[in-house]
ZAMARGU-4260 file (C-alpha; in steps of 0.2 Angstrom, whole numbers, plus 5000, padded with zeros to 4 digits):
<rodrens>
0) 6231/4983/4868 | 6224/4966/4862 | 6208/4977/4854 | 6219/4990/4848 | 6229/4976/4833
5) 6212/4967/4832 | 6204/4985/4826 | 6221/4989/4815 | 6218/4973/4808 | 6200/4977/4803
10) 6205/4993/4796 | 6218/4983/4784 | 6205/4973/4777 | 6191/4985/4777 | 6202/4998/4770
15) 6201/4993/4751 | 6182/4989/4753 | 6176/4982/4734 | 6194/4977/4729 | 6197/4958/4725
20) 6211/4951/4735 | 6225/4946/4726 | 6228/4927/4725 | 6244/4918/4721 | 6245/4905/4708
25) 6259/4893/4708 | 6264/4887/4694 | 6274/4869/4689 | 6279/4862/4674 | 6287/4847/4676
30) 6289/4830/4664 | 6302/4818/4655 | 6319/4822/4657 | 6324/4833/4641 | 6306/4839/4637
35) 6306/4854/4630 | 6289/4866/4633 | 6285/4887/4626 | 6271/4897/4629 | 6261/4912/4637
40) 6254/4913/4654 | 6242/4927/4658 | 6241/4935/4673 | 6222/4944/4675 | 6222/4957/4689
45) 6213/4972/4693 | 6222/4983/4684 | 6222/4972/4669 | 6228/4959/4661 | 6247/4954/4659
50) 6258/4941/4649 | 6273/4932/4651 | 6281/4923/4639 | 6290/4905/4645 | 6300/4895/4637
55) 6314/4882/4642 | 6315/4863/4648 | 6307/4855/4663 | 6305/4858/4677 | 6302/4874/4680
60) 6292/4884/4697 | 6285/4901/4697 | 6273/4909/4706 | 6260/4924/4702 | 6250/4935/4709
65) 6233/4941/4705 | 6212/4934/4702 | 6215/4922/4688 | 6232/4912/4681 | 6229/4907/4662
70) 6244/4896/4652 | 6245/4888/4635 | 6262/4878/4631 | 6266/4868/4617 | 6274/4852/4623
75) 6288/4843/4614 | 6292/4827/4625 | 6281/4822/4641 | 6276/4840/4649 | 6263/4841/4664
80) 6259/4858/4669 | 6250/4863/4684 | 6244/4878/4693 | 6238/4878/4712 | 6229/4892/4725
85) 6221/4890/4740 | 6222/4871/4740 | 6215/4869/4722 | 6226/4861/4707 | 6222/4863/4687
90) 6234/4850/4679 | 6238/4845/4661 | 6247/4835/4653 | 6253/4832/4631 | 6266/4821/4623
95) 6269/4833/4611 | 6255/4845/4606 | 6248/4859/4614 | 6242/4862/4634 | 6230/4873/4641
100) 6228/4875/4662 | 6215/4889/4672 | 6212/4895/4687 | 6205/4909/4697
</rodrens>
């Protein structure tokens, strides 16, 4: 019984041989009370490349999936943004101008 799960197993992750896995990417924006951020983030993944447009007052958590997270806010106020995957962080931060965060 033991073999048989441990070979379906193998056949989940063999079964898309040459694919990337997708990663997921969570992203936080956080920062003064009040502060207001607006922006794109996109979303890279193997069938192409996708955007979301964001736009509010901190804080704010989402989470994506796919090879590569890409954000660009405008920051009016205090704003840190950051995005984390598999126990790495990209994080920065602007007083009022423009941020830019990667990962993949």
């Amino acid at each position: 019984m033991r073999s048989a799960v441990v070979a379906a197993l193998g056949l989940a992750f063999t079964a898309h041989a040459g694919e990337t896995m997708a990663k997921t990417f969570h992203l936080s924006i956080s920062g003064d009370g009040g502060a207001r951020y607006g922006g794109t983030c996109s979303i890279t993944t193997a069938a192409g490349e996708q955007r979301v447009e964001l736009e509010g007052i901190v804080p704010l958590q989402r989470t994506f999936d796919g090879d590569g997270l890409s954000c660009r806010f405008r920051a009016e106020g205090l704003v840190v943004v950051e995005i984390a995957h598999d126990g790495s962080r990209s994080r920065a931060a602007s007083s009022g101008g423009s941020i830019q965060v990667s990962a993949r």
